[in-house]
N, C-alpha and C positions, 0 to 999 in steps of 0.2 A: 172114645178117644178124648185126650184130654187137650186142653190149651195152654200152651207154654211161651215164652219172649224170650228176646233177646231184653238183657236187663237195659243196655245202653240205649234203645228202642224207648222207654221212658222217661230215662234220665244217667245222666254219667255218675250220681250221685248215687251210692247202689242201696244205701238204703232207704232212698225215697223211691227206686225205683221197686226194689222189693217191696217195700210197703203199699204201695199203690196199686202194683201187681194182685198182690194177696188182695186189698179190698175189691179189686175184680172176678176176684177168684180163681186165680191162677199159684199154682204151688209149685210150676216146673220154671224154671230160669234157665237161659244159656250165658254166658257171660264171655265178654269181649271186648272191652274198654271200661274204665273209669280215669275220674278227676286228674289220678296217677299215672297214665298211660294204657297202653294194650298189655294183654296177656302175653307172653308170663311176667314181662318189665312192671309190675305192678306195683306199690310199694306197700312192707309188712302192713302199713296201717289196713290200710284196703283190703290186704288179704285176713285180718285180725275179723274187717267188719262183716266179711262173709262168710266166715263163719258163725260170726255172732247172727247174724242175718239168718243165714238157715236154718239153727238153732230156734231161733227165736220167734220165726214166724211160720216155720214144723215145712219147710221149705228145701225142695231139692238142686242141686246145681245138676243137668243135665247135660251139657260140653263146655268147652272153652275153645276160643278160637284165637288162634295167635298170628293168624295170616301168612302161615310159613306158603312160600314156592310160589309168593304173589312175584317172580320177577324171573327171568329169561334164563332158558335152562343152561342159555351158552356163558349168563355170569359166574363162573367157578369160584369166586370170595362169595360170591352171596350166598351159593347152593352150598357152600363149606360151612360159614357162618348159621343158615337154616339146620342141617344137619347134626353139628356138630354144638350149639348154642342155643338158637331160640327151642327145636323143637326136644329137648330134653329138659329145658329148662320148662317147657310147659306139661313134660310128662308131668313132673317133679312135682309142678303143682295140681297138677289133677290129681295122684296122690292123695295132696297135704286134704285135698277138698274132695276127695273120695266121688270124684268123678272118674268114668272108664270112657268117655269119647271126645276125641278131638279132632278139631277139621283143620284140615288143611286144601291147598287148593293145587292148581294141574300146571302153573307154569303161563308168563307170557309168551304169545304168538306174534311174531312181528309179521306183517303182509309179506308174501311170497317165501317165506319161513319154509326151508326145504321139511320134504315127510320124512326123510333121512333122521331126523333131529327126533321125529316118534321115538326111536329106542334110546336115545338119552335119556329124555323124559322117565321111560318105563321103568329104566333103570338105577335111576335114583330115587322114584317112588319104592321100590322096589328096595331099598337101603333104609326109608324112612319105616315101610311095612316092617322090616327085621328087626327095626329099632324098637318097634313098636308091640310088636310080637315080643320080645324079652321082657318089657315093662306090664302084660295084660294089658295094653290098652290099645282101643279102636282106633284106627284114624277114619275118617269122612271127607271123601273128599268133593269138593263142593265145584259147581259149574258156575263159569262166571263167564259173561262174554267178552274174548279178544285172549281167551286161555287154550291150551289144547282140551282142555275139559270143559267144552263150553255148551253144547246138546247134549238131551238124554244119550243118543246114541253114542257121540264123540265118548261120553263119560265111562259108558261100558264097554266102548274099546277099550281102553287105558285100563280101565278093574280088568279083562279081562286077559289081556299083558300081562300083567304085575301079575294078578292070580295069587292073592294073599286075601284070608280070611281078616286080617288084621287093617286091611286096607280097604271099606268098602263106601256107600254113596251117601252125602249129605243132599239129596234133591231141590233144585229151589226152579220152578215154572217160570216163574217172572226171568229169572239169570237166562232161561234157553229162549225165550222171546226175541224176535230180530235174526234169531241162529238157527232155528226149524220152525217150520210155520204151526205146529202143532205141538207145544212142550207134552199136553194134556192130548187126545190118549198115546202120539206118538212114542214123545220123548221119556215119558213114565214106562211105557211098557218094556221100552228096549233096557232100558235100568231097572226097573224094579226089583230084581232078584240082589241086588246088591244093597236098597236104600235101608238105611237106618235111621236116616235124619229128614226133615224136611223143613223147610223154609218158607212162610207163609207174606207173600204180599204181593201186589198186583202191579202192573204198569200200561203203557197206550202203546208203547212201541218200543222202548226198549228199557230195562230197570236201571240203567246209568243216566236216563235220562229224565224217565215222564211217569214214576212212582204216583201209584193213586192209592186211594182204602182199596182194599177186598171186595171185589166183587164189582167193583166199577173199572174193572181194565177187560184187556184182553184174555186175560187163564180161565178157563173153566174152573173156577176154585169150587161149585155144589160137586162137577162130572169127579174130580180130583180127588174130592173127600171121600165119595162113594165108593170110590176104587179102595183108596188108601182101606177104609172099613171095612170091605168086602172080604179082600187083599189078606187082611190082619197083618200087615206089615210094621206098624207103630202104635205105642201106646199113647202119645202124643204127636202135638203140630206144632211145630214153636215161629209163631210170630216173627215177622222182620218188618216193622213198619215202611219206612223208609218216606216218608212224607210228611211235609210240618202244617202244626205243630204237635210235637212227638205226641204229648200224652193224650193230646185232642185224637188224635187218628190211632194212635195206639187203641185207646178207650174204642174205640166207634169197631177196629179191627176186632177187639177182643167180641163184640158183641155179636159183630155180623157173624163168624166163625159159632160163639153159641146157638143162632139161630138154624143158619145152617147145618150141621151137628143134630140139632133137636130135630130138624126135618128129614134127616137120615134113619135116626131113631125109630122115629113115627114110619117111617116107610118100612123098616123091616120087623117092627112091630107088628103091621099090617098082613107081611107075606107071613109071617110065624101066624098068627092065627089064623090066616085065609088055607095057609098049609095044613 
């Protein structure tokens, strides 16, 4: 499995972020902010430099994330304007940068939020999937806490509504922390058959709040990887630091994830011989 980041996770600069990337040894980017804004509002320049960027430094863009369906499914301008603006305007660019996945997320929950409101949600994921399906391109949609997508489970409810191959899981452990006491083996298993993406960073109690390196929180990130590899669900992990200072913990992230990785290796190196 390989090691990937979010570029904005080093730097909003993207090609100091790819640059520094690459001297770590990383060749897969996800991209989701620079100097210029979020995805897709990016300006040509920015979009000129990543492609010079991947070219240049033999470099892949793996998603874009444009934050569509971060807001309440009962705002009808917002869920019009995601629909109908931001998320075709990020097909467009996945496209232009010969990316095929993008994340999107499940909708704010407000407390006592009727379940009633579950089949709105599904149903405009559900318009985003169709959208998505015309253009070849994936959506991912990512768990975050205070979303209707916020545990593994909640997450495959919702994929499993919609029920569009076009619409399936970006996973991130640390997001279902605080929301299931188990993101790792619980919340992985009940999603797993939908994950394409995942999201690598750690926290003490909740990732809005107490983001730490890898491996110093609460996730099983060794129990997590071993699955993932077992699993063969992904060819990569892509990094979300989320703790400062970025490239300090970035760097320190990138290494523990090698470490660990190597110690998975070693171990089914072990069973294949001993077999």
């Amino acid at each position: 499995m390989r090691i990937g980041i979010v570029t904005d996770e080093i730097s909003p600069d993207i090609r100091e972020a790819f640059s520094l990337g690459v001297s770590w040894g990383i060749r897969d980017f996800e991209f989701r902010t620079s100097n210029s804004g979020r995805v897709p509002f990016i300006s040509d320049e920015d979009v000129q430099v990543l492609l010079s960027s991947k070219r240049d430094f033999g470099a892949t863009i793996t998603a874009l994330s444009p934050g569509t369906f971060k807001i309440p499914v009962d705002d009808k301008a917002a869920v019009e304007r995601d629909l109908t603006e931001v998320l075709p305007a990020a097909i467009k660019l996945a496209h232009r940068l010969n990316v095929r996945l993008v994340i999107t997320f499940g909708f704010l929950r407000s407390v006592g939020q009727e379940e009633s409101e579950f089949g709105q949600v599904v149903q405009i994921l559900k318009k985003a999937a169709n959208l998505a399906e015309g253009e070849g391109i994936t959506l991912a949609l990512e768990n975050e806490p205070g979303f209707w997508a916020d545990s593994g489970r909640k997450t495959a409810k919702l994929l499993a509504a919609v029920n569009s191959k076009y619409l399936q899981a970006n996973w991130d452990p640390a997001n279902a922390l605080g929301v299931e006491n188990y993101p790792y083996p619980v919340g992985y298993e009940a999603l797993k058959r939908w994950i394409v993406n995942i999201h690598v960073k750690d926290a003490m109690k909740d990732s809005t709040l107490s983001c730490v390196p890898v491996g110093q929180g609460k996730i099983n990130w060794e129990g997590q990887l071993r699955a993932l590899v077992k699993d063969g669900k992904l060819e990569h992990a892509t990094i979300e630091t989320h703790c400062l200072p970025l490239i300090e913990k970035s760097k320190l992230n990138v290494e523990t994830l090698k470490r660990m990785l190597k110690k998975i290796q070693q171990e089914q190196s072990k069973q294949v011989t001993v077999a």
